[in-house]
Structure formats: structure tokens, C-alpha cells
C-alpha positions in Angstrom: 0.0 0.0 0.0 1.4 3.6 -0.7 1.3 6.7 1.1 -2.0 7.9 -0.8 -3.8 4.8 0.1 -3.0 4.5 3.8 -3.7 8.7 3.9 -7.2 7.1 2.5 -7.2 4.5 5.2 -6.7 6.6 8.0 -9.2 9.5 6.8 -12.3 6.4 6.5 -11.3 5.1 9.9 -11.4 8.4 11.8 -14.9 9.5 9.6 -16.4 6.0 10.5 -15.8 7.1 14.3 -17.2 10.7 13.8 -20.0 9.2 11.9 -19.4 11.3 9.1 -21.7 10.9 5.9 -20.6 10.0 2.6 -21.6 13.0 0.8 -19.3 14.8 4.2 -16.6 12.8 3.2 -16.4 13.5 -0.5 -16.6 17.4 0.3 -13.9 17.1 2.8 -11.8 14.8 0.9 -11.8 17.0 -2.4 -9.7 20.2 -3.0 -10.9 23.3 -3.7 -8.2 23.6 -6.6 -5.5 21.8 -8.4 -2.9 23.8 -10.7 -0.4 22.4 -12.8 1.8 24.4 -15.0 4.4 24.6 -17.4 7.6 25.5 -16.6 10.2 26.1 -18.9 14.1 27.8 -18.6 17.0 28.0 -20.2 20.0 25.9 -18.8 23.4 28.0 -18.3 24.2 25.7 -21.8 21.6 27.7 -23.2 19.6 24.4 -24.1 15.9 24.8 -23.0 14.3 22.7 -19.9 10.8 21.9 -18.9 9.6 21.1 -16.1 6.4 20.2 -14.5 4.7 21.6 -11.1 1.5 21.8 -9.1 -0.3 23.6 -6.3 -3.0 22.2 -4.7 -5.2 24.2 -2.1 -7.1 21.6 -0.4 -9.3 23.5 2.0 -9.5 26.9 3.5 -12.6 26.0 5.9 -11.0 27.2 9.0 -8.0 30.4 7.4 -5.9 30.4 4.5 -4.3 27.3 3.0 -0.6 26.4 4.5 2.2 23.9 2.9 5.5 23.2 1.5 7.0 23.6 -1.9 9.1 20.2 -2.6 11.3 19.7 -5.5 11.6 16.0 -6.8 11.7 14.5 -9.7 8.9 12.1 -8.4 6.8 14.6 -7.7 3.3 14.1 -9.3 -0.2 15.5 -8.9 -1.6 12.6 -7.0 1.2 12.7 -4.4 0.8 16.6 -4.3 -2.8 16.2 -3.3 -2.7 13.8 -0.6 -0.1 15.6 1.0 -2.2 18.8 0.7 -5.0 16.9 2.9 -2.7 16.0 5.1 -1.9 19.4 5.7 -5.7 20.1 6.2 -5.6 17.4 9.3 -2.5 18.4 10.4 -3.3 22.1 10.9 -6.1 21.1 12.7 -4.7 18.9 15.0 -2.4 21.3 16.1 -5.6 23.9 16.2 -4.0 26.3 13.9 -6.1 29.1 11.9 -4.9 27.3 8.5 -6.6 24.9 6.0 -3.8 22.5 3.7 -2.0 22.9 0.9 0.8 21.6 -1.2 3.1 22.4 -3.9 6.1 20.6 -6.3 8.2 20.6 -8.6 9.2 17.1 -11.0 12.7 17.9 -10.9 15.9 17.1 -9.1 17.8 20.5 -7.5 20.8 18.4 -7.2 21.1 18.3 -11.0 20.2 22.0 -11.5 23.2 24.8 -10.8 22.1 27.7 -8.5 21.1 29.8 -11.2 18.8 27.3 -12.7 17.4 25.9 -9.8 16.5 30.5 -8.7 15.1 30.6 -12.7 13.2 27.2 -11.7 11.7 28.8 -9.0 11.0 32.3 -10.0 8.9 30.4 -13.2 7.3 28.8 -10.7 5.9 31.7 -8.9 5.5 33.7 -11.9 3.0 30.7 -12.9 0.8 30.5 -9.4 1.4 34.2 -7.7 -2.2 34.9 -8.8 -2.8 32.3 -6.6 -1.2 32.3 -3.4 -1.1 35.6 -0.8 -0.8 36.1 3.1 -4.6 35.5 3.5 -5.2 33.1 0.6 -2.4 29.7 0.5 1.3 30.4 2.4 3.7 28.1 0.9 7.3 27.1 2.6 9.9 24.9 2.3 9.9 21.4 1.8 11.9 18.3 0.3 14.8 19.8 -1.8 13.7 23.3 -1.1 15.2 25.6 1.4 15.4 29.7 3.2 17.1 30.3 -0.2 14.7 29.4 -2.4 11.9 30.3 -0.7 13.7 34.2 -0.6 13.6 33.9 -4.4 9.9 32.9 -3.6 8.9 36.1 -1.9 11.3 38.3 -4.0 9.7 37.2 -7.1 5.8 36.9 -5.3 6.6 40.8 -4.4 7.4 42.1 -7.6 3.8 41.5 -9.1 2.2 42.3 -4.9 5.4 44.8 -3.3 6.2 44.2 0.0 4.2 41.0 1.4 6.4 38.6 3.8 3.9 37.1 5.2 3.0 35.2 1.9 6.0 32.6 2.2 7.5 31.2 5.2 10.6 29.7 5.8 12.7 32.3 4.7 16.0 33.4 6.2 16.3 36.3 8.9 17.5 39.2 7.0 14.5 38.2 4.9 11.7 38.2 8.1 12.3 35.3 8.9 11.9 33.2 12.0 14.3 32.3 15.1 13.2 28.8 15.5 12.5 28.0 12.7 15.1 25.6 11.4 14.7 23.7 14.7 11.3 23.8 15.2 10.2 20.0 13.7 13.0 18.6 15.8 12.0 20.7 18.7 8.1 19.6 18.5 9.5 15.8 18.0 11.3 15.6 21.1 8.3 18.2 23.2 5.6 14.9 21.8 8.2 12.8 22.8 8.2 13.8 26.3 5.0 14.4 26.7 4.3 10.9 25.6 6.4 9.4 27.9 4.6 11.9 31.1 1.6 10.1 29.5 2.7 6.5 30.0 4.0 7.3 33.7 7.7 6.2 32.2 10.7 8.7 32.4 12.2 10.1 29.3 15.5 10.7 31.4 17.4 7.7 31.1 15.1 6.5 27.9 17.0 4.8 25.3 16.6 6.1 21.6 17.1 5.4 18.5 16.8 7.6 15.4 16.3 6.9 11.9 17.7 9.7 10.0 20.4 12.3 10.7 19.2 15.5 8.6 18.0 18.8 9.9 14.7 16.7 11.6 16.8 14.1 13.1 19.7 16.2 13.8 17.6 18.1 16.1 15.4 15.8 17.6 18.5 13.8 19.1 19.4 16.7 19.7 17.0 18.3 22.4 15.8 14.8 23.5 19.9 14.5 25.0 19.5 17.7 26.6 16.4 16.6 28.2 18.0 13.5 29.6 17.3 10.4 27.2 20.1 8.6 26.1 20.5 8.8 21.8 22.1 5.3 22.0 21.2 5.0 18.1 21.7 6.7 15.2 21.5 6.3 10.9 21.2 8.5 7.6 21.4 7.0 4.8 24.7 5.4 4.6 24.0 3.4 7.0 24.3 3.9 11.1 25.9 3.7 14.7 25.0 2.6 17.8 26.9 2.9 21.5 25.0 1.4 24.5 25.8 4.0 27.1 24.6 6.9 24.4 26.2 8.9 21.7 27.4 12.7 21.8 25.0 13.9 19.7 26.7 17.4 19.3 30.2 15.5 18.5 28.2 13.4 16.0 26.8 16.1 14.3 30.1 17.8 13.9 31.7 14.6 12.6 28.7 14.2 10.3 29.7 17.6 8.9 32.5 16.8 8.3 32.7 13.7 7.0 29.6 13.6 5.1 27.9 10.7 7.2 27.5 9.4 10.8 29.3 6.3 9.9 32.6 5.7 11.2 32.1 7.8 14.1 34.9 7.2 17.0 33.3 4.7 19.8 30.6 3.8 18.4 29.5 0.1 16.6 27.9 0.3 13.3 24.6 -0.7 12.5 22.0 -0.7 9.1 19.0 1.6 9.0 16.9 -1.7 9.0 18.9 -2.8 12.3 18.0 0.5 13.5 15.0 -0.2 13.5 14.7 -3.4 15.4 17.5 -2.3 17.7 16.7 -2.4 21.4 16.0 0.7 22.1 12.9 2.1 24.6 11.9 5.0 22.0 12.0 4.8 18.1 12.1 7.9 15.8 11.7 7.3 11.9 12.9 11.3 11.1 13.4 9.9 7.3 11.5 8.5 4.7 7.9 7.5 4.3 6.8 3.6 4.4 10.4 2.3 6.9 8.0 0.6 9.2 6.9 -2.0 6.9 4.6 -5.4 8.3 7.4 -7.5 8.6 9.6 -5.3 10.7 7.0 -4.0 12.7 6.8 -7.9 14.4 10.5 -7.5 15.4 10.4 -3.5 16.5 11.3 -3.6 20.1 11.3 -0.3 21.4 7.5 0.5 23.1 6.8 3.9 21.5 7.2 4.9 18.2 7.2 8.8 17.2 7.1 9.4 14.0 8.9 12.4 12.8 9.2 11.5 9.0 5.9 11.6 6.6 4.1 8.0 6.7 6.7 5.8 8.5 4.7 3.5 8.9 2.4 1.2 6.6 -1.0 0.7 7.8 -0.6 -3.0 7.7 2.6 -2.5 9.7 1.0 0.4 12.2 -2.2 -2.6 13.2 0.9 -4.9 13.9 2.6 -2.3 15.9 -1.2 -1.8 17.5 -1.8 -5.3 18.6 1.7 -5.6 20.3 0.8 -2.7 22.2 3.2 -0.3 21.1 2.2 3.2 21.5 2.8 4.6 17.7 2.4 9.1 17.9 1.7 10.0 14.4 3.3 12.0 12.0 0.2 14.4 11.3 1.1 15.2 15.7 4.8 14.3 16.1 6.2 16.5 13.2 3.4 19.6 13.5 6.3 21.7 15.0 7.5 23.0 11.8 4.2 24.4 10.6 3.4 25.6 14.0 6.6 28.2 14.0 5.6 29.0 10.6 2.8 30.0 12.0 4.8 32.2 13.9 6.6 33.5 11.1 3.3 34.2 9.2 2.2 36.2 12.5 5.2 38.4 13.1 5.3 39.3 9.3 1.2 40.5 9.6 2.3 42.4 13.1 6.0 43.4 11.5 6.9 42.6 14.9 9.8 39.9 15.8 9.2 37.3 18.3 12.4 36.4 20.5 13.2 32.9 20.4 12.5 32.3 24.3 9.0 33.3 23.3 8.8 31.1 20.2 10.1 28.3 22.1 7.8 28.7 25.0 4.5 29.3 22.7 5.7 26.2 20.3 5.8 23.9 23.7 2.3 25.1 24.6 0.5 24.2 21.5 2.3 21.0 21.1 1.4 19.8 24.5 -1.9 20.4 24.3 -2.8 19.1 21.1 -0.9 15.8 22.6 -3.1 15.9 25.7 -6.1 16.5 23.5 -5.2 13.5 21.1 -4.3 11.2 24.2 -7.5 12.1 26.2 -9.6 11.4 23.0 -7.9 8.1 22.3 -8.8 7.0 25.4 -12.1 7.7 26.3 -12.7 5.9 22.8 -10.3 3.3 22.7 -8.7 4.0 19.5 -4.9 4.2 18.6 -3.9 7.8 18.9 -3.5 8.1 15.1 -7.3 7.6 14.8 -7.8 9.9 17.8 -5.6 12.6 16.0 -7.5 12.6 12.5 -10.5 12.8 14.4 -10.1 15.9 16.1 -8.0 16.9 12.8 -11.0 15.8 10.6 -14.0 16.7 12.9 -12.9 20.3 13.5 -12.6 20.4 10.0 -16.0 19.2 8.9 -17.3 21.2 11.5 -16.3 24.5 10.5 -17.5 23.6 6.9 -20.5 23.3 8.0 -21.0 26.2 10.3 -19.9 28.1 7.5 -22.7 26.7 5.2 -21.6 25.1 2.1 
């Protein structure tokens, strides 16, 4: 099963709890617009390229449409849309004045120089600025996107609008900007973490962990979960990984991971594969790297007792009922990895004010909404006995449907 049918799954088994009707379901489930556009450039060898991209708002029931811009060359419109609803749920979850959206590219950035890949992008918005605005759809960055490209986003946005910041997020200081926002998905991973932990009466000090994945999400999620007291005793990207019983410096990883390009080979520690990873013995798991890890056969052998998904659909559905009936406690990713949008939120609210938020503040205001959308989630999925991934797209779903029908249709 791929990611768009298990996002299907999921949305059927929460709306079969909220009783939803199927004429309710196909309004929810639909978007309200789906763009796909040409776009051509000239390479620095002065051949022409083209290129294909998409933009789909999904719903704007409860504010303006919010999501990333990812540049792959396996984007597609399908994948585009799915991940656009998700962002609908995930909004909500997190009670954020946002409906979803979702943009790409079908191209690798890797293959394009930096001039191509700002020409690549500035087509881009010339193609959809019509379309997006601080009170209509906010893109920001996503897979193979960046601050960099999404200041060539807003530069090129504000020569058709002038001065509008708040229309992208994501960007880098000097261009308004954020403080947390490069850690903030890390930051909300390890904050879920935590509180899951408080939830389940065990200690996160002490906790053993392993994560999947060393980039900016992983990076930083090992990287505040040591500084709250758990021990990272496992760590991968994808070369491969390392593992040391009593913990690994994170910090001293990282730097070696700079430097060398990967985490393996790092002094002290015993390697390990990304599928070892994920069966290691470890009391907390964290997939902070690509969708559909957690697969039925590996979820018989996972060990650790709580999963926290910080990557995008970890875990197959097949895989997440295995993970159920063993009684593992699996925090999904439309929960765990909300930290992101949640500063860009943030971002999207200083630039309307054009007033700057210190990062103690950001910090402090990204803890309280992540906490209690956890509490919420946890206290729903258990006065109804359902996995906390049902409980979370039912309040993500249900507050949806209900302000669509407030509203009037």
C-alpha cells in the first residue's frame, strides 16, 4: 500500500468514528483547486528545460491554505494532493487558523546549478502568484527546497504584490524570517516525545533512543531529547548507522557528520544498518526519514515500546495494526512532526504584526500548542479506545468538517 492509500485509510477510519456521511466525506476529501503548470528555462548551456509543477489548495474552511514547496523528480499531482489533505488534518490537530495545501516541482535540485534551480523557481511563482497571498495559500519549504529558495519565492511573489512577507514562510532572517524555525520539527518531535512518555507514567531521562535519520529533523530531535536527559544510543542517515550502549554525543556526531559527510565511522561507536535501527533495542523509536520504513514484517520484530514518527508516513498501515496489537504506542506523523508548521505560523504572524518574536517566546508558545494538542489526542484516544493516530485525525477531521458546516456550504 502507498502513502496515498494508507492517507485514505486513515481519513475512512477516523470518519467511521465521527460518523461522518458520505456526501461529508467526499466534500472534505476533495480540494478546492488543483494547478499544474508549465515550466520552462534556459539551462546555463543555453539548451531549454521543462519542467512540470502543481499547487493544490485543499481547503481553506478554517483560514488560509498552508504547505510546503518540494522539489523531486517524483513529484506528481496525486502525491501533491494527498499531501495537501494531510496538511488540512495536520493544521487542525495542532488547532491552527490554517486549512492545507501543497506544492512541487518534477525535478531534481541536485542536477540544477544555483542559477537554474533560482530561474526554476522564480517560473514557478510567476506561474501560481495569482494564486497564493498572506490571506489566501502560504507556501514554505519542503523536500529539496530551502530559506534560499523560498527568498527567491517572496522576491519574485513581491514584484507582481510589493512588500508582502507574510505570503512565504521559511525564509532566512534578513529576509523576516523566524528564530526557531530551522529547529522547530526537531523541537516539537522531542516536546511529543516527552510528553508521551509523562503520559505513560515512564521517564524520558534515562530512555533509550534510537533515530532513523540524521538531517535537519533528526539532527535536532536527538538533539534536544539528550538535553532533556534520554540517552541517543542509536543513530542512521542513509549510509548506513551507529550505535553505543551507554549513548552517543550527539553534538560531537553532528560535527563529525559535517565533516565527513555521514554518521558512519564515528569514534566509539558500533555500526549498525538503518533496518537494524529499527529493530534495535532501544525504549523510544524515531523514523525522522522516509515515508513507508515501518513495513509489516519489521513492525513484528520492532522492540522499542513507542514509536514517534517524525518523518511523513513511516509507517504502513498494515505494519501500524501490527505495531497496535503488540501494544506499542505509535504518535503519528500528522502530531509528532506539526512543530514545523506551527513556527511557521509564527513566522506568518510576526510578518502581519512586522513585529519579531524572541526565540525564548517562540520556544515557550511552540511547547504550549504541542502539549496540548498531545493531551487533546491522548484524552480522546482514550475515552474511545482507539490508537492515537485515529484519535488525532478525528479531532483533525472533525474540526474540520465542522467549521464547513458552520460556514454553510
Amino acid at each position: 500500500m502507498n502513502s496515498i492509500d494508507a492517507a485514505r485509510q486513515y481519513f475512512e477510519t477516523a470518519a467511521d468514528q465521527l460518523g461522518l456521511s458520505r456526501a461529508v466525506r467526499t466534500l472534505l476529501l476533495t480540494p478546492q483547486r488543483e494547478v499544474k503548470v508549465q515550466i520552462a528555462i534556459p539551462r546555463d548551456n543555453g539548451e531549454i528545460a521543462t519542467f512540470v509543477g502543481y499547487r493544490v489548495q485543499h481547503d481553506r474552511s478554517r483560514g488560509p491554505m498552508k504547505g510546503g514547496l518540494r522539489y523531486h523528480p517524483e513529484v506528481d499531482g496525486d502525491e501533491v494532493t494527498t499531501l495537501a489533505q494531510l496538511m488540512t488534518w495536520k493544521t487542525a490537530v495542532v488547532d491552527l487558523p490554517y486549512g492545507g495545501a501543497k506544492g512541487g516541482i518534477g525535478v531534481d535540485p541536485k542536477s540544477l546549478s544555483p542559477a537554474e534551480l533560482e530561474r526554476v523557481t522564480r517560473c514557478f511563482i510567476d506561474q501560481i502568484h495569482e494564486m497564493i497571498g498572506p490571506n489566501l495559500d502560504i507556501p514554505a519549504p519542503d523536500m529539496g527546497t530551502n530559506a534560499q529558495v523560498m527568498a527567491w519565492a517572496v522576491n519574485q511573489y513581491e514584484k507582481y504584490h510589493g512588500f508582502s512577507p507574510a505570503v512565504i514562510t521559511g525564509k532566512p532572517l534578513e529576509l523576516h524570517g523566524s528564530a526557531g524555525r530551522e529547529e522547530a520539527t526537531g523541537r516539537g518531535v522531542a516536546i511529543i516525545t516527552r510528553a508521551t512518555c509523562d503520559a505513560l507514567g515512564r521517564s524520558l531521562s534515562g530512555a533509550r533512543v534510537g533515530v532513523q535519520g540524521f538531517g535537519n529533523v533528526g539532527l535536532h530531535t536527538a538533539l534536544f531529547l539528550a538535553e532533556m536527559g534520554a540517552r541517543v544510543t542509536a543513530v542512521s542517515d542513509v549510509t548506513g548507522g551507529v550505535w553505543h550502549p551507554a549513548g552517543l554525543d550527539v553534538a560531537e556526531l553532528s560535527q563529525w557528520a559535517r565533516q565527513s559527510g555521514s554518521v558512519v565511522g564515528f569514534a566509539g561507536a558500533s555500526p549498525l544498518t538503518n533496518q537494524e535501527l529499527l529493530t534495535s533495542d532501544v525504549d523510544v523509536l524515531i523514523p525522522a526519514a522516509l515515508g513507508g520504513v515501518l513495513t509489516p514484517a519489521i513492525a513484528g520484530d520492532v522492540r522499542a515500546g513507542i514509536v514517534i514518527e517524525a518523518a511523513n508516513a513511516p509507517t504502513l498501515p498494515e505494519a501500524d495494526e501490527v505495531l497496535h496489537q503488540r501494544g506499542v504506542v505509535v504518535v503519528p506523523d500528522i502530531l509528532a512532526n506539526a512543530g514545523g508548521v506551527t513556527v511557521s505560523y509564527f513566522e506568518w504572524v510576526q510578518n502581519l504584526q512586522q513585529f519579531r518574536w524572541d526565540l525564548t517566546r517562540i520556544r515557550a508558545e511552540l511547547e504550549r500548542i504541542m502539549t496540548r494538542a498531545f493531551d487533546e489526542v491522548w484524552a480522546l484516544a482514550q475515552s474511545k479506545q482507539v490508537s492515537l493516530r485515529t484519535a488525532a485525525y478525528m479531532i483533525g477531521i472533525g474540526r474540520v468538517a465542522k467549521a464547513t458546516q458552520l460556514a454553510g456550504y
